[in-house]
C-alpha positions as CSV (number, residue, x, y, z in Angstrom):
1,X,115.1,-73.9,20.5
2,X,111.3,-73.3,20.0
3,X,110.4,-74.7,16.6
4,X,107.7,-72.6,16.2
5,X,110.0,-69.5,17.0
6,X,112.5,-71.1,14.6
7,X,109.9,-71.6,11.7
8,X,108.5,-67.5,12.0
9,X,112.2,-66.5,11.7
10,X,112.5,-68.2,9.1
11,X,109.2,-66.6,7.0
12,X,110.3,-63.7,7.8
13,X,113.5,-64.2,5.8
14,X,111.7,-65.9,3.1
15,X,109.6,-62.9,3.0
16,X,112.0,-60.3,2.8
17,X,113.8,-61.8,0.4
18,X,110.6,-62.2,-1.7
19,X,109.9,-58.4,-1.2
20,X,113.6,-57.6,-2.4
21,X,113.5,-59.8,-5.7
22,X,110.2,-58.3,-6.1
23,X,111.6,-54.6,-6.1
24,X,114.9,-55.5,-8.0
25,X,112.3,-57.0,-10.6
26,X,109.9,-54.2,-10.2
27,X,112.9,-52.1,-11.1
28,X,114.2,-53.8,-14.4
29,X,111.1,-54.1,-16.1
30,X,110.4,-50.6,-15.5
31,X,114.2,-49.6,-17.0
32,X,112.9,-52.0,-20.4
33,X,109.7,-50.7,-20.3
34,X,111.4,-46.9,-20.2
35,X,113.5,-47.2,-23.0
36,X,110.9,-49.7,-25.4
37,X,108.1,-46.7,-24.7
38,X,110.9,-44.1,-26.4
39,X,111.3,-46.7,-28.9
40,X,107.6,-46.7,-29.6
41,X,106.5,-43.5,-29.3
42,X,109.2,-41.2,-29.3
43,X,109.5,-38.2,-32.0
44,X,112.1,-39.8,-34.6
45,X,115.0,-37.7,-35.5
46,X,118.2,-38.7,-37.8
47,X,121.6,-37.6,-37.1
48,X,124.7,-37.4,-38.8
49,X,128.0,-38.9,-37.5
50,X,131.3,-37.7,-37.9
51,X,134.5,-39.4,-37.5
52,X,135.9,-40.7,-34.4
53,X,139.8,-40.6,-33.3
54,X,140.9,-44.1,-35.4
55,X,143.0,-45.2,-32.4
56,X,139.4,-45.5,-30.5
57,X,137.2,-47.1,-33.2
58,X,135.9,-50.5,-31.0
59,X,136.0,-51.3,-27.9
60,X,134.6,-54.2,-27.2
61,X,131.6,-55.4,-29.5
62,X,129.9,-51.7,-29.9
63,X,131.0,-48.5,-32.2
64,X,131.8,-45.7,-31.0
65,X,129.4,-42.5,-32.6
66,X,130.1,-38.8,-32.3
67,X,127.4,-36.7,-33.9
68,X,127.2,-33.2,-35.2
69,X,125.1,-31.9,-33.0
70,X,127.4,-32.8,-30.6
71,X,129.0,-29.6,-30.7
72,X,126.9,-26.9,-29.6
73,X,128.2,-23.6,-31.2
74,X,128.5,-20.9,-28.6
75,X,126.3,-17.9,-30.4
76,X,123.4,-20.5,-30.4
77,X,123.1,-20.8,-26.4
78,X,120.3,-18.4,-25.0
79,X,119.3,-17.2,-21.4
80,X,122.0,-17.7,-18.6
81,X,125.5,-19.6,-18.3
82,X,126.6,-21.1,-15.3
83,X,130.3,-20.4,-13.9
84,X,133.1,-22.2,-16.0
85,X,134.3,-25.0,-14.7
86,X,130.6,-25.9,-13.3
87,X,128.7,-29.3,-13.5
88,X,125.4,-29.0,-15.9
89,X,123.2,-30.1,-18.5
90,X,122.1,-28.7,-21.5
91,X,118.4,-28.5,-23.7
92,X,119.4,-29.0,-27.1
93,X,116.3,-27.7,-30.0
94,X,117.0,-29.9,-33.0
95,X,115.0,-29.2,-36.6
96,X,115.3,-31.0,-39.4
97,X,117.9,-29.8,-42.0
98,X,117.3,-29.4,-46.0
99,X,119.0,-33.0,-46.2
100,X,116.8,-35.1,-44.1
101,X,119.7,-34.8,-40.7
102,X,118.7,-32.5,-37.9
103,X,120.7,-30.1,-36.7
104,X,121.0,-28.0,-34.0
105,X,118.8,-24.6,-33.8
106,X,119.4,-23.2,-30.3
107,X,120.4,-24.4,-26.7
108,X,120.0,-23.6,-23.3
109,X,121.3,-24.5,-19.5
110,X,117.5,-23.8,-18.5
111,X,114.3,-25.3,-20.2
112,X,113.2,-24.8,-23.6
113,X,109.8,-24.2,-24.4
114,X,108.0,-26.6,-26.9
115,X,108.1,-25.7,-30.3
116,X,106.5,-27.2,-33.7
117,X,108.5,-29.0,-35.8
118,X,111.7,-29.3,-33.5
119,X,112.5,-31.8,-30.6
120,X,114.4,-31.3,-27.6
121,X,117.2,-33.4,-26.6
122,X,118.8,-33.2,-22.8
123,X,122.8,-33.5,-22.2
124,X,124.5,-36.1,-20.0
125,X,126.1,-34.4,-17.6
126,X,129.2,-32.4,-18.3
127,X,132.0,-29.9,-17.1
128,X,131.5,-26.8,-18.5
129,X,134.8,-25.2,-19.7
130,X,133.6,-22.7,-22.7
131,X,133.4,-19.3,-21.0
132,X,129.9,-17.0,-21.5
133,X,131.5,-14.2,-23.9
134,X,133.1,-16.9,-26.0
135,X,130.8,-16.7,-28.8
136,X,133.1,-18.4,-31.4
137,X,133.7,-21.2,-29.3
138,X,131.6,-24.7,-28.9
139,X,130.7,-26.9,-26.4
140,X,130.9,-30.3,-26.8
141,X,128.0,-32.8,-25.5
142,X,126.9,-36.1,-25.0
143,X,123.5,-37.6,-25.1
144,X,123.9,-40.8,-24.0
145,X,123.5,-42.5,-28.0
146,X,127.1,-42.7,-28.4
147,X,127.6,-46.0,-28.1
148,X,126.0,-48.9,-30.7
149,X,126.5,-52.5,-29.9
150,X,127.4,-55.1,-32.5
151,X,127.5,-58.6,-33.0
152,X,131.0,-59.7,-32.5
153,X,133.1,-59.6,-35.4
154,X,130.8,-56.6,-37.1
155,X,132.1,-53.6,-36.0
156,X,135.1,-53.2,-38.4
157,X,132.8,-52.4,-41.7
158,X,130.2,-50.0,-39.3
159,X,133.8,-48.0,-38.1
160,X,135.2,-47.8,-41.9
161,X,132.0,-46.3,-43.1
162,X,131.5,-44.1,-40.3
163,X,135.5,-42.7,-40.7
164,X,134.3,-42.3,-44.8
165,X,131.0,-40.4,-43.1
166,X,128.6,-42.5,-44.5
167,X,127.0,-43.4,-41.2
168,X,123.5,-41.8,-39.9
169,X,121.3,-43.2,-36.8
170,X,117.8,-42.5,-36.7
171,X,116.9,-42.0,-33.1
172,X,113.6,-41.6,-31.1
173,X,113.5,-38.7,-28.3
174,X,110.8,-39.2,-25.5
175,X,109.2,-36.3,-24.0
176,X,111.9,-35.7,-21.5
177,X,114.6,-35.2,-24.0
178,X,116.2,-38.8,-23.7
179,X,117.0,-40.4,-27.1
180,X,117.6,-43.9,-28.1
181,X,118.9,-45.4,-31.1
182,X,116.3,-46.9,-33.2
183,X,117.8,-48.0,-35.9
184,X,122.0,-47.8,-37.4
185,X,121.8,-46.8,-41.1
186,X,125.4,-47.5,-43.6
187,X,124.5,-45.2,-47.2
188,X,121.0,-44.3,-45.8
189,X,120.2,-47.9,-45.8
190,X,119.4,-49.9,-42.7
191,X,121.8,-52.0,-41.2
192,X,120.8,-52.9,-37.4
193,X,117.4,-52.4,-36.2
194,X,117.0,-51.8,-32.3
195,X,114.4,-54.5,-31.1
196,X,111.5,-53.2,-28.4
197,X,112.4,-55.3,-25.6
């Protein structure tokens, strides 16, 4: 075996393997970075929880958190529907409510153009089961803020309060629609702060 053969194979490995940490890195800090810059400068909104099924309350060290606007009321959904049964997203316009929560003013499958004093929040994914003419109906959402983790051995007094309704979250929503929990409030007073990084 040629040592100098041997040595170049081995850069080579050295070097890929120094370009693949690099990207992996390249990818997390841009994920932290992501998520502190909605954190930062996001448009803050606060939301309302509701009750969650009790035989689901923590799973884990994080609450579970259903919100309000959660459930999209049928006669507030403009433009076009796609077919039941269908895979899509909705744009959610939130405004703030007499009471300081924000609620929901209108929704759509397609964009929403920007508005004053309203945000726009994007859907996770979801199967679409309400059909077009249902106006009574709702569709239910998710926006990817239903989960809050806990230190271990906290969650119990967060899900009591939350089942008595006494549980708000004020969020931030980035350009894009995508919110994260900034802070967890019990009584309108702050218990758990999210950190930037």
């Amino acid at each position: 075996m040629n040592t100098a053969t041997g040595t170049a194979g081995g850069r080579h490995y050295l070097l890929v393997a120094a370009g693949v940490s690099a990207l992996f890195t390249a990818v997390l800090l841009y994920m932290v970075e992501h998520r502190a810059a909605i954190l930062r400068s996001g448009t803050e909104v606060v939301l309302k929880t509701v009750p969650v099924d009790p035989r689901d309350l923590l799973r884990g060290d994080y609450v579970v958190l259903s919100y309000e606007v959660s459930r999209i009321p049928a006669s507030l959904v403009k433009g076009d529907w796609p077919a039941p049964g269908s895979w899509t997203r909705m744009n959610v316009r939130l405004r703030p409510g007499p009471d300081g929560y924000w609620t929901v003013a209108e929704a759509a499958f397609g964009d929403l153009p920007p508005a004053e004093g309203s945000v726009v929040l994007r859907t996770q994914r979801f199967r679409l089961y309400t059909p077009p003419d249902d106006k009574e109906g709702e569709i239910s959402v998710d926006y990817g803020i239903e989960r809050y983790y806990v230190p271990e051995g906290e969650g119990r007094p967060i899900e009591d309060a939350r089942n008595d309704d006494e549980v708000s979250v004020a969020a931030r929503v980035g350009a894009g629609g995508q919110a994260q929990i900034r802070e967890l409030r019990v009584r309108g007073i702050p218990a758990y702060e999210e950190p930037l990084y």
